[in-house]
Chimera marker file (.cmm) of the C-alpha trace (Angstrom):
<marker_set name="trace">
<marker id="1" x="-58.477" y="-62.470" z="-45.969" r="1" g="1" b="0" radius="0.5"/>
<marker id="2" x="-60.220" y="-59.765" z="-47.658" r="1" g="1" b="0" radius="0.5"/>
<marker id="3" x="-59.052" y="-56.915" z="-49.641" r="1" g="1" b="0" radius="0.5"/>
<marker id="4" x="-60.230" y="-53.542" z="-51.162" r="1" g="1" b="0" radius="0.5"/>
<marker id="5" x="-58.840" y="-51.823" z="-53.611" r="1" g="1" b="0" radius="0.5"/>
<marker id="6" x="-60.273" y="-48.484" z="-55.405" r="1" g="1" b="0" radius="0.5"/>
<marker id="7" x="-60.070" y="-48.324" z="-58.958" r="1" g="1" b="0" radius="0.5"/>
<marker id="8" x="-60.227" y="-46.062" z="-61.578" r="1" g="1" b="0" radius="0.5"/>
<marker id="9" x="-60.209" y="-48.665" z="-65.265" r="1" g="1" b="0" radius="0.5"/>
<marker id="10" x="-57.758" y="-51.155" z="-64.661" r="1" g="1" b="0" radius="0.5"/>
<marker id="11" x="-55.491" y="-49.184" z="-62.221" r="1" g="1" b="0" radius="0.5"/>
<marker id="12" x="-55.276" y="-47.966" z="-58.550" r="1" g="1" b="0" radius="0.5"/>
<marker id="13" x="-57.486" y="-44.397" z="-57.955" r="1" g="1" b="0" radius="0.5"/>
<marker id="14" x="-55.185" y="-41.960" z="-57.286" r="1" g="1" b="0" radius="0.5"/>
<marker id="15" x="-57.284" y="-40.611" z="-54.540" r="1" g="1" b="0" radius="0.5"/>
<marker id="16" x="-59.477" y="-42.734" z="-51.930" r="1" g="1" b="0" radius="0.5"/>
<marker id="17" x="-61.389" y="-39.926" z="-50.717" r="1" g="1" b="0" radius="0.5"/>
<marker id="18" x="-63.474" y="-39.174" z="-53.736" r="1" g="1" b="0" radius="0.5"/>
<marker id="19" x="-62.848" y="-42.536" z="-55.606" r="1" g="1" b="0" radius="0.5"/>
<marker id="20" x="-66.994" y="-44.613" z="-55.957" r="1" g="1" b="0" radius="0.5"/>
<marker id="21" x="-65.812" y="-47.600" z="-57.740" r="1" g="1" b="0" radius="0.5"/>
<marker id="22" x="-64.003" y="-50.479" z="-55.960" r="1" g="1" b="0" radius="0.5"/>
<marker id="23" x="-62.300" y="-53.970" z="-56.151" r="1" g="1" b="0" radius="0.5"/>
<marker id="24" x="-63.204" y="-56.297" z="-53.453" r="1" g="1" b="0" radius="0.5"/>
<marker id="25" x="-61.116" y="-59.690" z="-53.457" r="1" g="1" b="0" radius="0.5"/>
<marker id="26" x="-61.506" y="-62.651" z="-51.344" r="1" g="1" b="0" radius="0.5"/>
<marker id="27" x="-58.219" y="-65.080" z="-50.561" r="1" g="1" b="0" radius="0.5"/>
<marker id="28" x="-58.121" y="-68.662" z="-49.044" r="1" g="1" b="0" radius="0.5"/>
<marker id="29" x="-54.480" y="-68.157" z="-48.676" r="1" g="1" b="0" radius="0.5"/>
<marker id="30" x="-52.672" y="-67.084" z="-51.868" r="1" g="1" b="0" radius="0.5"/>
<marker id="31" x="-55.389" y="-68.172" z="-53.876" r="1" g="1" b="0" radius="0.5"/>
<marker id="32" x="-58.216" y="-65.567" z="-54.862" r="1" g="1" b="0" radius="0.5"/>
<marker id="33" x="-61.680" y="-67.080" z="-54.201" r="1" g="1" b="0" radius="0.5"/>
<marker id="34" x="-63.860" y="-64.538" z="-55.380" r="1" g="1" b="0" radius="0.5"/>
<marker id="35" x="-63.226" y="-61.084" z="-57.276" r="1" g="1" b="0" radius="0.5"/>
<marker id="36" x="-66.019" y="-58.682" z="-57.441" r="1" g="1" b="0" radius="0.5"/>
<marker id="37" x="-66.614" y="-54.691" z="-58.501" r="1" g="1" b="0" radius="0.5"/>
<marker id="38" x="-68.542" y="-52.335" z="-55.882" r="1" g="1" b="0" radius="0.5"/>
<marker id="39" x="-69.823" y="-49.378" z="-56.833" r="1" g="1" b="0" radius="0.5"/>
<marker id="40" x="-70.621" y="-46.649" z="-54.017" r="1" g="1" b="0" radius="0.5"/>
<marker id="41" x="-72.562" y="-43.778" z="-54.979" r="1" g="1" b="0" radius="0.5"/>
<marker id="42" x="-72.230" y="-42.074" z="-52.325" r="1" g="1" b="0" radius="0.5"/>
<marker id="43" x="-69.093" y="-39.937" z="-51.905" r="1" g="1" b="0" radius="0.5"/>
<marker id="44" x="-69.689" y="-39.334" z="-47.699" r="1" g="1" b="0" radius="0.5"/>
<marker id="45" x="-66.456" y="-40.878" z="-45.613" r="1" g="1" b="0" radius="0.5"/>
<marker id="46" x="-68.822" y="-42.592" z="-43.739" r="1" g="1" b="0" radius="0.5"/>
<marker id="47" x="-70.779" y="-44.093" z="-45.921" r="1" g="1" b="0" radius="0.5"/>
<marker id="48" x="-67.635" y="-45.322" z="-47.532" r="1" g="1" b="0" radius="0.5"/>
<marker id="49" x="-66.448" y="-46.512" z="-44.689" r="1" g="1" b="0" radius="0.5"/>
<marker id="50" x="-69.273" y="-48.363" z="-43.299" r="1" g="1" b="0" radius="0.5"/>
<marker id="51" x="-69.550" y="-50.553" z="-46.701" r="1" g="1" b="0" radius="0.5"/>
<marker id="52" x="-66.091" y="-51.271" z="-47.026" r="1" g="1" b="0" radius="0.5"/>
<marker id="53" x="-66.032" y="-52.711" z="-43.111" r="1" g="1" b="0" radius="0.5"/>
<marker id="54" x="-69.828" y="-54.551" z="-43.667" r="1" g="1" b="0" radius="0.5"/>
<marker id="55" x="-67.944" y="-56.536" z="-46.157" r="1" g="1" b="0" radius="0.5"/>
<marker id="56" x="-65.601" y="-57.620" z="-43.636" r="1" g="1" b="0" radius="0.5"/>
<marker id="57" x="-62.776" y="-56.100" z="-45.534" r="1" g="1" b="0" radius="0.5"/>
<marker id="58" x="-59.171" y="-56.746" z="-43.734" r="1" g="1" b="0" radius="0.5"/>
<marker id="59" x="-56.937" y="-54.823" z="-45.869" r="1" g="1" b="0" radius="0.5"/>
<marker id="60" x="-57.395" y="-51.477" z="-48.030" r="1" g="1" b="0" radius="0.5"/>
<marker id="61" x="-54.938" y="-50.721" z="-50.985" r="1" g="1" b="0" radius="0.5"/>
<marker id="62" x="-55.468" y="-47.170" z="-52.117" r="1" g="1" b="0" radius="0.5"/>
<marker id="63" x="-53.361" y="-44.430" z="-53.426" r="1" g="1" b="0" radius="0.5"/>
<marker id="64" x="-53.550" y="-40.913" z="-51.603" r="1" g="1" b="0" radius="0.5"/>
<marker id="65" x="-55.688" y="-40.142" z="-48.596" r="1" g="1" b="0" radius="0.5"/>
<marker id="66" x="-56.855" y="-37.789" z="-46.196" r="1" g="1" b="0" radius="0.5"/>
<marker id="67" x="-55.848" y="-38.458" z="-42.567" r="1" g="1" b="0" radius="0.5"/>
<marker id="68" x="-59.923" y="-38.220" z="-41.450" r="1" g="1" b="0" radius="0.5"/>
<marker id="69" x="-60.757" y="-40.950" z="-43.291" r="1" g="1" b="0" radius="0.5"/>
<marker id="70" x="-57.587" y="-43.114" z="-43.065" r="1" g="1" b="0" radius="0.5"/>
<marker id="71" x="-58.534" y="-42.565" z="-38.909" r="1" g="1" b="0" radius="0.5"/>
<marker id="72" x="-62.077" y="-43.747" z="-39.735" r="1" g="1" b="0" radius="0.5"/>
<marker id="73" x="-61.025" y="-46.740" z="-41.922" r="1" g="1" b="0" radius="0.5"/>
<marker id="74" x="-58.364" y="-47.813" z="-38.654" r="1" g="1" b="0" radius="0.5"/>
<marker id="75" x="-61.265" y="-47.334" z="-36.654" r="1" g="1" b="0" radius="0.5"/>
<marker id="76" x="-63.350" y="-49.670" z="-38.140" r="1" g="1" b="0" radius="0.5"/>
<marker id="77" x="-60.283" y="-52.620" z="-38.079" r="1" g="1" b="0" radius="0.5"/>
<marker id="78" x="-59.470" y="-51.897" z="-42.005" r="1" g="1" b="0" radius="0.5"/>
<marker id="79" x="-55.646" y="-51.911" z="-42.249" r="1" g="1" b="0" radius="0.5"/>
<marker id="80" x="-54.699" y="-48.826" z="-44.942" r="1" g="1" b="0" radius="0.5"/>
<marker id="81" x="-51.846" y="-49.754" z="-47.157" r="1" g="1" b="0" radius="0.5"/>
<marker id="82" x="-51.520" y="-46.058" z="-48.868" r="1" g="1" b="0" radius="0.5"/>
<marker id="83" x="-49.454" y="-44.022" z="-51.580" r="1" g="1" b="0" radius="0.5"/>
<marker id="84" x="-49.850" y="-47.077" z="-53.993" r="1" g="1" b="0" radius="0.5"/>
<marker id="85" x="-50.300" y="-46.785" z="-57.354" r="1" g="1" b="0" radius="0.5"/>
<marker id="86" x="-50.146" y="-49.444" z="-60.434" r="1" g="1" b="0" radius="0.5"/>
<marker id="87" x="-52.418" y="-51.531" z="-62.082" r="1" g="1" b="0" radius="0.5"/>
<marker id="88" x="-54.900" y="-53.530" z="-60.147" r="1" g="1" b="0" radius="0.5"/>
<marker id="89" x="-54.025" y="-56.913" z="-60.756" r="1" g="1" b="0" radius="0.5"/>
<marker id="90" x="-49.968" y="-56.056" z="-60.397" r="1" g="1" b="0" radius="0.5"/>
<marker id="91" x="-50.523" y="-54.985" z="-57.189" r="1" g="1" b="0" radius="0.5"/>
<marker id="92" x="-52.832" y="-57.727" z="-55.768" r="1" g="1" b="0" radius="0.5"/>
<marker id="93" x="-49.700" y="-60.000" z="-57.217" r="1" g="1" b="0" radius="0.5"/>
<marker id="94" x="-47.741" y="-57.446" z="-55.147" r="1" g="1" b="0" radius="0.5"/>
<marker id="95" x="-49.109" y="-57.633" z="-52.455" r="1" g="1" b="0" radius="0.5"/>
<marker id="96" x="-49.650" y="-61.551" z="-51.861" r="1" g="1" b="0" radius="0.5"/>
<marker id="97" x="-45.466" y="-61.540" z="-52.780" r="1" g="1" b="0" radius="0.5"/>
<marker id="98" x="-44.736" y="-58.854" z="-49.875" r="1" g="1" b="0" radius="0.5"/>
<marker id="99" x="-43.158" y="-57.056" z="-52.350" r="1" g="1" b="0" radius="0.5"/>
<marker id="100" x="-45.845" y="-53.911" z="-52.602" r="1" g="1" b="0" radius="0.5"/>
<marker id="101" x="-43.027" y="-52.090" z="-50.790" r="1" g="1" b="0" radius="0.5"/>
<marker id="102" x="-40.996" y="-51.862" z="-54.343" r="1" g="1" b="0" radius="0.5"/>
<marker id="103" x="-40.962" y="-48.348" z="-55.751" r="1" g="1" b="0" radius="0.5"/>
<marker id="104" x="-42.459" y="-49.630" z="-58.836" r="1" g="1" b="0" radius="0.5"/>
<marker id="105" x="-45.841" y="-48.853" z="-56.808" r="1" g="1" b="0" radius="0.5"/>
<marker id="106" x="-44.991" y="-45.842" z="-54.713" r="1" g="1" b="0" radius="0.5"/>
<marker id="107" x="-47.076" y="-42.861" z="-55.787" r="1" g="1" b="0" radius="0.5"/>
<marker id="108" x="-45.045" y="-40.436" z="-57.680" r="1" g="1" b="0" radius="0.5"/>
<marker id="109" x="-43.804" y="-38.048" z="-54.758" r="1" g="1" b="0" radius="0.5"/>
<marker id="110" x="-43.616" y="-40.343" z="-52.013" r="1" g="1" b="0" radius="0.5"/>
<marker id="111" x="-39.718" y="-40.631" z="-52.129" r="1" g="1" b="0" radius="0.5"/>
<marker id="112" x="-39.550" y="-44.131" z="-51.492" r="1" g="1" b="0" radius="0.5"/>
<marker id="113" x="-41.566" y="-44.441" z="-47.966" r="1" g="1" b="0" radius="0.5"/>
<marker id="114" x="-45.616" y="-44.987" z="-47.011" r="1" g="1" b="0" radius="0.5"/>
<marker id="115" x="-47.194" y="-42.361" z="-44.710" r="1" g="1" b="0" radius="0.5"/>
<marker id="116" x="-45.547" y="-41.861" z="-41.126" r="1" g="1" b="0" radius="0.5"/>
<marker id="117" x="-47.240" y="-41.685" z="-38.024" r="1" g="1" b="0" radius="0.5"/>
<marker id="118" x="-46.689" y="-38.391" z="-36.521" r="1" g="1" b="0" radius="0.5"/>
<marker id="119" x="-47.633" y="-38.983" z="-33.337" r="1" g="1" b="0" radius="0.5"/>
<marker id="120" x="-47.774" y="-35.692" z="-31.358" r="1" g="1" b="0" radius="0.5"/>
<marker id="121" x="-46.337" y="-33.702" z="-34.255" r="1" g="1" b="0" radius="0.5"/>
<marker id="122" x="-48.188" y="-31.539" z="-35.911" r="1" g="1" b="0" radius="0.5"/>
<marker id="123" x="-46.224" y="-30.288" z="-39.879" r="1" g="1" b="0" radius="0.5"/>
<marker id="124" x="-42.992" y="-31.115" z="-38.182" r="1" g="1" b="0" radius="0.5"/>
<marker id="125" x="-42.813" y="-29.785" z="-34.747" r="1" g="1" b="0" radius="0.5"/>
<marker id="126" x="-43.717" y="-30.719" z="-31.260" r="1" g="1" b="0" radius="0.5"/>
<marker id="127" x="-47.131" y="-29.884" z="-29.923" r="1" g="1" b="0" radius="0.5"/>
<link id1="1" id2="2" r="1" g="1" b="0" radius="0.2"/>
<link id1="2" id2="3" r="1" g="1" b="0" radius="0.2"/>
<link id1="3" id2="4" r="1" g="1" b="0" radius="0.2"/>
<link id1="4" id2="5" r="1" g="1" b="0" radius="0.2"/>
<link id1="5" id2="6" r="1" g="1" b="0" radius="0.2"/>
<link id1="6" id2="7" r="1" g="1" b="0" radius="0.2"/>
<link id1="7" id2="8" r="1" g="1" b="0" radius="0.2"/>
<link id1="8" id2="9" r="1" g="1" b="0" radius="0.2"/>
<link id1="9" id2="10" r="1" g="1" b="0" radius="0.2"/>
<link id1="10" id2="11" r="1" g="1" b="0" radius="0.2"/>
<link id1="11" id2="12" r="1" g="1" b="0" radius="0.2"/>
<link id1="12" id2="13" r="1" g="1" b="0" radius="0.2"/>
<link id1="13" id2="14" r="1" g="1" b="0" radius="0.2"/>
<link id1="14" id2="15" r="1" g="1" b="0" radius="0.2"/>
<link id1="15" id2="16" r="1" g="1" b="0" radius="0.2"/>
<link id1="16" id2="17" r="1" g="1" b="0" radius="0.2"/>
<link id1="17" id2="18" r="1" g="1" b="0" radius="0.2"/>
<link id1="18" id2="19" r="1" g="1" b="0" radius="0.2"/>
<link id1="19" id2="20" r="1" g="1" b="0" radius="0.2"/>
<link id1="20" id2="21" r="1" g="1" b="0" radius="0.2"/>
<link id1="21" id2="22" r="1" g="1" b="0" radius="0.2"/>
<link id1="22" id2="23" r="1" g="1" b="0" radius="0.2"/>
<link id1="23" id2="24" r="1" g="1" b="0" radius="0.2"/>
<link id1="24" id2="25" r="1" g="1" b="0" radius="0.2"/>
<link id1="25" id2="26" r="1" g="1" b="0" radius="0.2"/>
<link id1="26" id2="27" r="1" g="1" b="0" radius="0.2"/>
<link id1="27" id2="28" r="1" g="1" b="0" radius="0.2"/>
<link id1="28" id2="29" r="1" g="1" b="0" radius="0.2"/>
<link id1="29" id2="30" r="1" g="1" b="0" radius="0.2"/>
<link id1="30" id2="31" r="1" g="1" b="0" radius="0.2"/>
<link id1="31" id2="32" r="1" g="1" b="0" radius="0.2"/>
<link id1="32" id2="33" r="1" g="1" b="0" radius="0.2"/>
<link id1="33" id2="34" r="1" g="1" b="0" radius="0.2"/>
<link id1="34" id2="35" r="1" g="1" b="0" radius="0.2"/>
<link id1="35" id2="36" r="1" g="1" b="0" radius="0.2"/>
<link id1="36" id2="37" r="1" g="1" b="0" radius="0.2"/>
<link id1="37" id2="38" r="1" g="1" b="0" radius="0.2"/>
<link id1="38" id2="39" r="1" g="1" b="0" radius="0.2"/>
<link id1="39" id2="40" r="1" g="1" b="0" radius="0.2"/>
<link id1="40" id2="41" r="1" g="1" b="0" radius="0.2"/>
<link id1="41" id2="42" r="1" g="1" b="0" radius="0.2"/>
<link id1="42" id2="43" r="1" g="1" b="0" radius="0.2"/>
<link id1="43" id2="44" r="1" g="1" b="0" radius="0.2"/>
<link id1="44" id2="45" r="1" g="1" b="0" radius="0.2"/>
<link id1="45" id2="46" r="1" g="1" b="0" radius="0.2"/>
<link id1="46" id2="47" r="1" g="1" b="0" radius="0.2"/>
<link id1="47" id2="48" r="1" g="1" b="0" radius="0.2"/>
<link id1="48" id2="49" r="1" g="1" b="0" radius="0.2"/>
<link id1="49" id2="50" r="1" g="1" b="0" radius="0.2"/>
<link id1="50" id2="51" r="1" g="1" b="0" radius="0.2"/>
<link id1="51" id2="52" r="1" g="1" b="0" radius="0.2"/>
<link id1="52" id2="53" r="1" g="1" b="0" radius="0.2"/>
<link id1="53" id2="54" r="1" g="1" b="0" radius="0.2"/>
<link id1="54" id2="55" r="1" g="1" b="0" radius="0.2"/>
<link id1="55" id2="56" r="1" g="1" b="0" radius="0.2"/>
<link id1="56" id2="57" r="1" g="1" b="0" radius="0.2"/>
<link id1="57" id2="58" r="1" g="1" b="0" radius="0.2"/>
<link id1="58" id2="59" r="1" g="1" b="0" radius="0.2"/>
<link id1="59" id2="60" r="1" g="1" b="0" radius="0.2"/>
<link id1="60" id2="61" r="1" g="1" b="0" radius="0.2"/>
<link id1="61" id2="62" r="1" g="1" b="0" radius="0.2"/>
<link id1="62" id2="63" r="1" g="1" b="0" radius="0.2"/>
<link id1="63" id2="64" r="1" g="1" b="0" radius="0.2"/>
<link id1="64" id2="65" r="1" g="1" b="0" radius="0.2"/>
<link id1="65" id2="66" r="1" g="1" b="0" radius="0.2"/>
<link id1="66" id2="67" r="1" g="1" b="0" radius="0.2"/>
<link id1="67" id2="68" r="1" g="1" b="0" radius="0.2"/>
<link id1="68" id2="69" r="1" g="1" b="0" radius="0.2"/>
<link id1="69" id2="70" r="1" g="1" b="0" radius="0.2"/>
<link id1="70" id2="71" r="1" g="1" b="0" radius="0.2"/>
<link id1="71" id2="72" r="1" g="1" b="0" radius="0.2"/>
<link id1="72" id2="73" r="1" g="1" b="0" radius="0.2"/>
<link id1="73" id2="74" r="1" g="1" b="0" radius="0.2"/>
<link id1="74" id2="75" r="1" g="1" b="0" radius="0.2"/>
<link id1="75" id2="76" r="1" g="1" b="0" radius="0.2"/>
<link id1="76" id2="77" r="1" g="1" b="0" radius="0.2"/>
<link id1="77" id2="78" r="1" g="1" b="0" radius="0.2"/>
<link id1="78" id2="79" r="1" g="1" b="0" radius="0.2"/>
<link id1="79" id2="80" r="1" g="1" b="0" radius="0.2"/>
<link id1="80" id2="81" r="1" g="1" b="0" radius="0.2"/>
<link id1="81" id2="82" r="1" g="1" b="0" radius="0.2"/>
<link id1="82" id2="83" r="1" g="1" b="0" radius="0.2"/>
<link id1="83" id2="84" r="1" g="1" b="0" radius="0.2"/>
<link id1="84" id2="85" r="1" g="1" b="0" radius="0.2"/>
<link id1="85" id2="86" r="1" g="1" b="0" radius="0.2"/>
<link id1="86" id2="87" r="1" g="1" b="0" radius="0.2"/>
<link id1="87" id2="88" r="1" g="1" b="0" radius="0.2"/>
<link id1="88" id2="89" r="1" g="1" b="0" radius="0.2"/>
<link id1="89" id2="90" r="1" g="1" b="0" radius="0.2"/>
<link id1="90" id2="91" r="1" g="1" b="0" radius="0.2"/>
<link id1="91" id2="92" r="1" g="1" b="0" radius="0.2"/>
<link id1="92" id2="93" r="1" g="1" b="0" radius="0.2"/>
<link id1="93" id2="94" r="1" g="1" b="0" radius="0.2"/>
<link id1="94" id2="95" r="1" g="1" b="0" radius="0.2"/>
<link id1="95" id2="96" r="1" g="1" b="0" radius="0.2"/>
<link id1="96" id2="97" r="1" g="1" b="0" radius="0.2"/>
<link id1="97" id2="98" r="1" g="1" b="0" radius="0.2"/>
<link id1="98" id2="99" r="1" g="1" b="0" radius="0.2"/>
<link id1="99" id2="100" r="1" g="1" b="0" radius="0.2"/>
<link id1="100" id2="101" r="1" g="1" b="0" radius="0.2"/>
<link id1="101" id2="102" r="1" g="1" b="0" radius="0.2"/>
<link id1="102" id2="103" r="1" g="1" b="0" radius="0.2"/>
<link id1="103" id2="104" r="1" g="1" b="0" radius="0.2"/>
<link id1="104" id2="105" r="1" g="1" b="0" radius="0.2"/>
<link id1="105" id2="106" r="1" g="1" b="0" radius="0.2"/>
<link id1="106" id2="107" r="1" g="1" b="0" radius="0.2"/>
<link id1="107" id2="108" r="1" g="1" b="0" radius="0.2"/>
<link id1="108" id2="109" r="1" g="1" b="0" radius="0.2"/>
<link id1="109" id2="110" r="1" g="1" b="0" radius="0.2"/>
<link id1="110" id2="111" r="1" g="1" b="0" radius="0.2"/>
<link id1="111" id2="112" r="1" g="1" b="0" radius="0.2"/>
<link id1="112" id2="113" r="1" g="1" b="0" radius="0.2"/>
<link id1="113" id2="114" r="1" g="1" b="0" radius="0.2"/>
<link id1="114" id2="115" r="1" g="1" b="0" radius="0.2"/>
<link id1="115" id2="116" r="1" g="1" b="0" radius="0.2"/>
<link id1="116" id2="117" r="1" g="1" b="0" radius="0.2"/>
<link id1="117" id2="118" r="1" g="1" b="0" radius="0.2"/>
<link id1="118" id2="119" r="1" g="1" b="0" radius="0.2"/>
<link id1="119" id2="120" r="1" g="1" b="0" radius="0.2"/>
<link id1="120" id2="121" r="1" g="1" b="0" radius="0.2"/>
<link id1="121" id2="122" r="1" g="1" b="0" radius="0.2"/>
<link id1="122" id2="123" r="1" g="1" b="0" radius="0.2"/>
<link id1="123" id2="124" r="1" g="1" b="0" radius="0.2"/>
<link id1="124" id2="125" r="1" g="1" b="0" radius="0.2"/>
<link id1="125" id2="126" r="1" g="1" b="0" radius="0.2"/>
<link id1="126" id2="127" r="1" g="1" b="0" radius="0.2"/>
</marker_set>
């Protein structure tokens, strides 16, 4: 497995859509095989997008995102784990325990739950 994670220092960007620097970890199961920074300069979704997926990335940590490029990243078969916050290597621990779901790494404001589908809903009501 592969996973991305945007960083800002040592903790989780607070938002995906304008963060350029990146963690990019490699697992043979629980173990982490390789650990590496990636910097993208460019600040376009796709651009983003298309380096994230050419690394074969299977899972993206982040904290806030837009809905465009959340849809692009799903697109592209990267599974978005949003509204996390925390510092980087807490949350990779977090993660590999199934226990990101804690509040200790919801984003301040998300009252406890990650992002809902609102399928045909548009700000609450019925379409």
């Amino acid at each position: 497995m592969k996973l991305a994670l945007p960083i800002n220092g040592d903790r989780i960007s607070p938002v995906l859509d304008v963060a350029r620097h990146f963690v990019v970890v490699d697992f043979q199961g629980n173990s982490k095989t390789s650990y590496r920074e990636l910097v993208i300069e460019s600040t376009a979704p796709s651009t983003k997008v298309k380096r994230i997926a050419a690394l074969g990335v299977n899972v993206l940590i982040c904290g806030a995102i837009s809905r465009p490029l959340e849809s692009m990243f799903i697109s592209a078969g990267v599974r978005i784990i949003p509204n996390t916050c925390g510092a980087v290597e807490e949350v990779i621990t977090a993660f590999l325990a199934g226990q990101l779901t804690e509040r200790d790494f919801l984003m301040p404001g998300c009252q406890g739950h990650r992002r809902r589908r609102r399928q045909g809903q548009r700000w609450g009501r019925k379409q």
